[in-house]
PLY file of the C-alpha trace (Angstrom):
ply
format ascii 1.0
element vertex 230
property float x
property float y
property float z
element edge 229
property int vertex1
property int vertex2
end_header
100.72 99.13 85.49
98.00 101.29 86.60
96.34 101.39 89.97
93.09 103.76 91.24
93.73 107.16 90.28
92.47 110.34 91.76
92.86 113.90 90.40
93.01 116.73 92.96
91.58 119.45 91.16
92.55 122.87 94.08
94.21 125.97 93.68
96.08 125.74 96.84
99.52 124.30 96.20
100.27 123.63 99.64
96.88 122.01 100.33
96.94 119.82 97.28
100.24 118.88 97.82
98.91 118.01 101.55
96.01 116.07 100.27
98.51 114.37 97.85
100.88 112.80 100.16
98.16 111.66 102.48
96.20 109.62 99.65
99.35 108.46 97.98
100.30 106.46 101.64
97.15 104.65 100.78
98.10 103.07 97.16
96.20 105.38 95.18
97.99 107.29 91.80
97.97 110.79 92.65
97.20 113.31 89.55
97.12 117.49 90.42
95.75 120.04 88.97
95.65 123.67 89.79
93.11 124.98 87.72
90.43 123.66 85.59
91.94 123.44 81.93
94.51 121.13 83.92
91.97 119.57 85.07
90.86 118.67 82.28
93.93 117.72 80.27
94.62 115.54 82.92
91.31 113.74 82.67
91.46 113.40 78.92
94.84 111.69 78.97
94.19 109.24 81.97
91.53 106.67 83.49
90.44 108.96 86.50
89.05 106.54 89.12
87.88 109.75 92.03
87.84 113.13 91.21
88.29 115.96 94.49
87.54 119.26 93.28
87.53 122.91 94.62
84.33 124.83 93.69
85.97 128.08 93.45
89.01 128.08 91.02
91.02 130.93 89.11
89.33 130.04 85.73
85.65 128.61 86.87
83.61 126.84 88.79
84.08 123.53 90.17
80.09 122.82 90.33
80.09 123.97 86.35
82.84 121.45 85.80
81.01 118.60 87.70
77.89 119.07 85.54
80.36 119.07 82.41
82.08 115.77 83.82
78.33 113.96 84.89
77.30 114.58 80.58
79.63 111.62 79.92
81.31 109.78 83.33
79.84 108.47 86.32
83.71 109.05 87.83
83.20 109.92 91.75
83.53 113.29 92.56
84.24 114.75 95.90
83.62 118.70 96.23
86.11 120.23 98.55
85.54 123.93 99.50
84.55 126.53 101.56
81.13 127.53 100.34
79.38 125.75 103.55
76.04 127.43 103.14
73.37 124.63 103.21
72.13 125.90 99.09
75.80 125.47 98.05
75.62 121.89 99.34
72.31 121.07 97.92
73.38 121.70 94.61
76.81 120.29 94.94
75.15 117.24 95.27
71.99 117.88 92.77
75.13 117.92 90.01
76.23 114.96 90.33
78.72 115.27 93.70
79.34 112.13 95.57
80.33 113.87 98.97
80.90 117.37 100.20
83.96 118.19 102.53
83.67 122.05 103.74
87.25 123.76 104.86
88.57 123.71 107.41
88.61 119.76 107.55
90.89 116.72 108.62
93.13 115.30 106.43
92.78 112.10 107.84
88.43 112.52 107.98
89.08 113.37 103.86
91.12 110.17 103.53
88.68 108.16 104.89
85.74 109.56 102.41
87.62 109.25 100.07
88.37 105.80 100.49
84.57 104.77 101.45
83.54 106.51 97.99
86.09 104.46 96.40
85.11 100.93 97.77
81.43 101.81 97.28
82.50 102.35 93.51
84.70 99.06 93.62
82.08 97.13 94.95
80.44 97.34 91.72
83.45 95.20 90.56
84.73 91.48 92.28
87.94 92.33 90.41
88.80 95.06 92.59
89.47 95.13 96.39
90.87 98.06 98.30
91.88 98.84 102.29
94.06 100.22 103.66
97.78 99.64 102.38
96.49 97.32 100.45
94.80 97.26 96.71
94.57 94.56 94.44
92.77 94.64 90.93
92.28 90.88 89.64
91.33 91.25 86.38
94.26 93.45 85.44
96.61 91.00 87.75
97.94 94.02 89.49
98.51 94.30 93.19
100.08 96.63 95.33
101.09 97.37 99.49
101.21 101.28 99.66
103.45 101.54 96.61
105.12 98.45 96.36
104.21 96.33 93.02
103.71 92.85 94.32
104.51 89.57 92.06
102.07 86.99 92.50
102.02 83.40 91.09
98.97 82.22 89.37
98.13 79.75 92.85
98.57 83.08 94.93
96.43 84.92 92.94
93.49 82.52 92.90
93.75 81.65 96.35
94.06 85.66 97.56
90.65 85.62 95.35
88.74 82.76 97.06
89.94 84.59 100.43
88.93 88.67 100.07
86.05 86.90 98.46
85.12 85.85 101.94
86.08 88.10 104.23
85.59 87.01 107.82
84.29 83.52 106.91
86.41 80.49 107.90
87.50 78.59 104.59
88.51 75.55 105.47
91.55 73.35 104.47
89.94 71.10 101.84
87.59 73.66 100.49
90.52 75.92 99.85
92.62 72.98 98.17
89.94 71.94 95.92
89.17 75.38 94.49
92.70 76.59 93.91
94.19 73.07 92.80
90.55 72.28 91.43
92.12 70.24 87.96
95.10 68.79 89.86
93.86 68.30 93.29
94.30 64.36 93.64
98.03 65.03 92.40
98.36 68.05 95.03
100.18 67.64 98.67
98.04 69.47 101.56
101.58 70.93 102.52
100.95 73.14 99.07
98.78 75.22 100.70
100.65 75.91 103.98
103.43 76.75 101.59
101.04 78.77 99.15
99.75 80.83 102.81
103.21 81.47 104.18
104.30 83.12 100.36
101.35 85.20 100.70
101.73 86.49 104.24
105.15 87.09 103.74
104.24 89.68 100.69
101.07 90.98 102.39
101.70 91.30 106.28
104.00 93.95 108.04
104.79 91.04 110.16
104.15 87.38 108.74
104.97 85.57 111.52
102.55 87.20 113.70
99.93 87.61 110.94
96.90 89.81 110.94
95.40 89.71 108.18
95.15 86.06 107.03
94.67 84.39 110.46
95.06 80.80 110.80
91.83 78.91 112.22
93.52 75.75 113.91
92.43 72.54 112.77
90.18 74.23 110.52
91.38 76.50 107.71
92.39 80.03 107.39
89.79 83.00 107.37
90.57 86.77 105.74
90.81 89.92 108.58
92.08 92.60 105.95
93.33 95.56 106.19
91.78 98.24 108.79
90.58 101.05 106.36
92.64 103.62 109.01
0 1
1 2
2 3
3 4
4 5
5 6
6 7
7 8
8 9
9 10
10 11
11 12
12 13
13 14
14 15
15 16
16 17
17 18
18 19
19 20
20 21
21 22
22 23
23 24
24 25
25 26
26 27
27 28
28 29
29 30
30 31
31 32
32 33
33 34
34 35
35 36
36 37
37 38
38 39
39 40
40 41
41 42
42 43
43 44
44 45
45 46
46 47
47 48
48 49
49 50
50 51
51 52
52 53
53 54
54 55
55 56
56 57
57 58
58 59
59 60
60 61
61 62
62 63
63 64
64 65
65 66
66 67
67 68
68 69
69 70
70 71
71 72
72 73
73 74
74 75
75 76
76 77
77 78
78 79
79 80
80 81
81 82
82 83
83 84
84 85
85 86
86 87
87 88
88 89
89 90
90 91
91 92
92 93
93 94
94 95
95 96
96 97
97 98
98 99
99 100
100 101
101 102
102 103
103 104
104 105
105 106
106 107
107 108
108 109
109 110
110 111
111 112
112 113
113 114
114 115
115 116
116 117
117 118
118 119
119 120
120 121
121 122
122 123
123 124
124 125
125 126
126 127
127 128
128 129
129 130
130 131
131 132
132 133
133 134
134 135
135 136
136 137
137 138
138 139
139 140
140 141
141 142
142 143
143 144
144 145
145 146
146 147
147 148
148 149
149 150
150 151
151 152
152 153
153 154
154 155
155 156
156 157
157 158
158 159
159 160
160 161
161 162
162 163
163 164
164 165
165 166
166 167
167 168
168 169
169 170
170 171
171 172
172 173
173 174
174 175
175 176
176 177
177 178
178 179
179 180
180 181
181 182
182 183
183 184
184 185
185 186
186 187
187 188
188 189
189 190
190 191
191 192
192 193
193 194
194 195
195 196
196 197
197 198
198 199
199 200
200 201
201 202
202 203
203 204
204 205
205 206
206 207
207 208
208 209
209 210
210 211
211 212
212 213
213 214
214 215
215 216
216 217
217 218
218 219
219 220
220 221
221 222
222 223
223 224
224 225
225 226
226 227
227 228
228 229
């Protein structure tokens, strides 16, 4: 079951493996490469959702590779490198590059581009939502917290829809029932849905007694916070 991917394309073994174990907190499939004929083995064999890449690597460039990538994928790329003269930007991005990170940087700073390319990409896509520990993909039925595969039942899934659907809108009650038990409702209890929101929090939130991020409205419905992106 495959979730985003993202190949780190950067000579630096210790700094990949950095970048690595930061993205991987965040649900993302980590791929590395060290050079770029990994690089692009790697993106041969797999469905590369984000794409970091070094500019200046043992067997090439990074910006020729970009330009090779843009002939026949819109895949995201983020350059990371320390060519930080304003021309080397410019043409980073007249390639093809989706951002530009110059070293030194934050590891935490990259994390966050990195996830703000990636929702601008999903956002192209209702099947997909992504923040952070959280990442679901709907049409695939595949969702995750950090690396944990989560099982949900058909009800689940169509009511976690209807809800990161909305995000900070109050759904109420009824509106909820009738679009999840839409053939069935007349035969449906209203306690279904209390049940069907306490299954969810319990395999979403750190703490589902205290929930954060489906909040109860009282006397109304229930209204999606999410996940903070940091």
């Amino acid at each position: 079951m495959d979730r985003m991917k993202c190949l780190i394309v950067e000579d630096d073994r210790s700094l990949n493996k950095g970048i690595a174990l930061t993205l991987s907190r965040s649900g993302l499939t980590i791929l590395q490469a060290y050079d770029l004929a990994e690089a692009d083995a790697i993106f041969s064999a797999h469905k590369i959702d984000l794409i970091i890449l070094d500019i200046n690597l043992p067997d090439g460039s990074g910006l020729d590779y970009c330009e090779r990538v843009r002939r026949a994928s819109q895949v995201p790329v983020i350059f990371l490198t320390a060519n930080d003269m304003e021309p080397d930007i410019v043409l980073g991005f007249e390639l093809g590059g989706d951002d530009y990170i110059t070293k030194p940087f934050s590891l935490m700073v990259l994390r966050a581009r990195v996830m703000a390319v990636l929702k601008r990409t999903a956002a192209r896509s209702e099947d997909y939502y992504m923040a952070g520990a959280l990442s679901f993909n709907f049409s695939r039925m595949e969702f995750y917290k950090q690396d944990e595969q989560l099982i949900l039942s058909k009800t689940e899934q169509k009511l976690l829809r209807l809800l990161v659907a909305n995000p900070g809108q109050i759904l109420h009650r009824q509106q909820l029932m009738d679009k999840v038990w839409s053939q069935d409702a007349e035969f449906v209890d209203e306690n279904a849905l209390t049940v069907a929101i306490k299954r969810l929090r319990a395999k979403l939130e750190d703490n589902p007694s205290a929930p954060r991020i489906i909040k109860t409205v009282y006397g109304l419905g229930y209204m999606w916070a999410g996940e903070p992106d940091l």
